[in-house]
C-alpha positions as CSV (number, residue, x, y, z in Angstrom):
1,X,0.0,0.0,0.0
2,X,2.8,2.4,0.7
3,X,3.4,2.4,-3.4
4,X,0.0,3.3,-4.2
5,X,0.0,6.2,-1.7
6,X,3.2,7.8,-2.8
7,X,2.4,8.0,-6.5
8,X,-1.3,9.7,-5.1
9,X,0.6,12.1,-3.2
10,X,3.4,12.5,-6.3
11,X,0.0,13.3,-8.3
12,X,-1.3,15.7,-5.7
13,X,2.2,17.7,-6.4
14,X,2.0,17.6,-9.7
15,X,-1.2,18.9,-10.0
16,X,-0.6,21.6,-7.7
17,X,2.5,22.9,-10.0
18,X,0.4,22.6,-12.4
19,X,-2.2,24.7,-10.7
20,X,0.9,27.6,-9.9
21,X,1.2,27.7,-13.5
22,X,-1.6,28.0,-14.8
23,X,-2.6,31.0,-12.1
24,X,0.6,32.8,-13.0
25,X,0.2,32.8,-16.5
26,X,-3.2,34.2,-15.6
27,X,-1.5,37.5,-13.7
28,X,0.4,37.8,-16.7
29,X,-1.8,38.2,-19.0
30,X,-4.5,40.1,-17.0
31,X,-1.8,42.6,-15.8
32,X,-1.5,46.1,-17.6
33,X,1.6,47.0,-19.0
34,X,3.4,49.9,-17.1
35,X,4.1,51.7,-20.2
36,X,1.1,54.5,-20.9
37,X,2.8,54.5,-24.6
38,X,2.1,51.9,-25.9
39,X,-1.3,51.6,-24.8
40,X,-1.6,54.8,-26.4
41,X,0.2,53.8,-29.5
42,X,-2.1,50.6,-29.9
43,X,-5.6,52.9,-29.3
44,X,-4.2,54.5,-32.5
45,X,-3.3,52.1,-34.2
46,X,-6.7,50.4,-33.2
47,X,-8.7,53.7,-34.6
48,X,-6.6,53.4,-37.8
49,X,-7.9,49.7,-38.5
50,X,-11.3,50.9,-37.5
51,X,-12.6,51.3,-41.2
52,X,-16.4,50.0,-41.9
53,X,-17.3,48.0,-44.3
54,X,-20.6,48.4,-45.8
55,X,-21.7,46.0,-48.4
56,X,-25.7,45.8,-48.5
57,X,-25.6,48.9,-46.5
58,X,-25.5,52.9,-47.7
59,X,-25.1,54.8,-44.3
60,X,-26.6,58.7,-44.1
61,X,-22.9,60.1,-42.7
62,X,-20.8,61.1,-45.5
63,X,-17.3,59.6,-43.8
64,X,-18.9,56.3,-43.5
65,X,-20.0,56.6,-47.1
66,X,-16.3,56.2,-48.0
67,X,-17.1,52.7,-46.3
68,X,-19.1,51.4,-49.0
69,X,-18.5,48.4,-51.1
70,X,-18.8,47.5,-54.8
71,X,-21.2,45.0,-55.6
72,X,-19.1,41.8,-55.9
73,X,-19.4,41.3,-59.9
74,X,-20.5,37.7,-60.3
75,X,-18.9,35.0,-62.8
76,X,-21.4,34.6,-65.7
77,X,-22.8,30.7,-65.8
78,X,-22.7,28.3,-68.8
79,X,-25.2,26.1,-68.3
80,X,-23.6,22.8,-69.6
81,X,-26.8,21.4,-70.8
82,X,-27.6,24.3,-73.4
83,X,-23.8,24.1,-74.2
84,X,-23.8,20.6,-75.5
85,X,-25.2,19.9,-78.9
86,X,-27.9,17.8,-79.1
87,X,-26.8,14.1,-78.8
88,X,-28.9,11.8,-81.5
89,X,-30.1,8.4,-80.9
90,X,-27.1,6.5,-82.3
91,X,-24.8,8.1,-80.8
92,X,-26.5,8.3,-76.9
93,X,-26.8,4.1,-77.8
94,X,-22.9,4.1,-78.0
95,X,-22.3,5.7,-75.5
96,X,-24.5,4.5,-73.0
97,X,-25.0,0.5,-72.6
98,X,-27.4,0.4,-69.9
99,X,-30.3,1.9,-71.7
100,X,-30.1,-0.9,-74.0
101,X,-30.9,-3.2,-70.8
102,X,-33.7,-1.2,-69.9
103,X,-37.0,-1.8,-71.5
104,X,-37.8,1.4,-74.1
105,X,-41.4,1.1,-72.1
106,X,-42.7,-0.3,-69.0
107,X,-45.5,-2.4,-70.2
108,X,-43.7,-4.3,-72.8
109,X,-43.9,-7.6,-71.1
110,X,-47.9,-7.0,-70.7
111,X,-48.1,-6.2,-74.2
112,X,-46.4,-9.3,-75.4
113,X,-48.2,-11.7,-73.3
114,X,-51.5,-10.7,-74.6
115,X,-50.8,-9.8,-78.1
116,X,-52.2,-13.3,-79.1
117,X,-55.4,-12.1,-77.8
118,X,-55.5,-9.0,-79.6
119,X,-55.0,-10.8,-82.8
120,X,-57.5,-12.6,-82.3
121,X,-60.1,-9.6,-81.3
122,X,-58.5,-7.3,-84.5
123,X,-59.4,-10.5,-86.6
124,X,-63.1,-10.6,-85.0
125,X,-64.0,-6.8,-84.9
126,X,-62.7,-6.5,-88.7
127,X,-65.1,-9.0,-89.2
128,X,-68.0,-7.7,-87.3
129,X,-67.2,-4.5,-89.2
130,X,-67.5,-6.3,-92.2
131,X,-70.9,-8.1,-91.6
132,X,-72.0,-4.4,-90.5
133,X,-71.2,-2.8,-93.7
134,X,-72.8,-5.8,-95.7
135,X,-76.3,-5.3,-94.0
136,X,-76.0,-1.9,-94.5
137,X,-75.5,-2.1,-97.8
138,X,-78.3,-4.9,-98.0
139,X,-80.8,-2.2,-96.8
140,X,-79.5,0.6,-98.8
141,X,-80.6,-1.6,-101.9
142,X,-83.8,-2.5,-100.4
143,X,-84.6,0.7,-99.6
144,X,-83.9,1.8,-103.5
145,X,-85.8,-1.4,-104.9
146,X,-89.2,-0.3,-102.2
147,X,-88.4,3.5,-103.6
148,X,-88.5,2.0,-107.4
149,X,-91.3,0.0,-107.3
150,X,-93.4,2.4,-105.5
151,X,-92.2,4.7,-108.2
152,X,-93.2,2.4,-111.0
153,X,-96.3,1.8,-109.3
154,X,-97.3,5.2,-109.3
155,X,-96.8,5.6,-112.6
């Protein structure tokens, strides 16, 4: 135990220097300097460096107007997308491989599972079209042959 008590008390000592230190750094720093000179010399130079800067601001008193910023001028943009020329087909294909993995639209895999079905309806609805435009026609002519004989009949 007497080891473990002398390095507590070496660490108390330490600290304690440490402490010393610390507190007469403090002094030193928070002490004025005896010399009214320089203080003088350093409100001077302090007023000197005093200069406002106004940049979004135009102050009333003419001194401070002196102040006053130019507007920062500001880089003119080239927007990269109106830049480039238009790319065509062929070439965007070239130069990009992953849109060729992609389907061109979404519902392709629908549209080619059914398509066997819609050949079938296309076939039927031209048909029924068809057989629509043949009774049509079959009363347009017995319409006329009524509208002749009840013409020749009146005769």
């Amino acid at each position: 135990m007497g080891d473990g008590d002398e390095s507590i008390e070496e660490a108390v000592a330490a600290r304690r220097e440490r402490l010393r230190a610390l507190k007469a750094a403090q002094q030193l720093l928070n002490t004025p300097d005896d010399d009214g000179e320089t203080t003088r010399e350093d409100e001077d130079k302090e007023a000197e460096n005093l200069n406002m800067k106004f940049r979004n601001y135009l102050p009333h008193d003419k001194q401070l107007q002196e102040g006053k910023l130019a507007p920062p001028v500001l880089p003119q943009f080239d927007d990269p997308v109106a830049v480039a020329p238009p790319v065509s087909e062929k070439n965007e294909v070239k130069l990009d491989p992953f849109l060729n993995i992609a389907p061109k639209k979404p519902n392709w895999d629908l549209r080619r599972d059914v398509q066997k079905k819609l050949d079938k309806l296309e076939r039927r609805t031209q048909k029924a079209i068809y057989k629509l435009m043949e009774e049509q026609e079959k009363e347009k002519q017995s319409t006329e042959e009524n509208s002749g004989n009840i013409a020749e009949d009146g005769n």
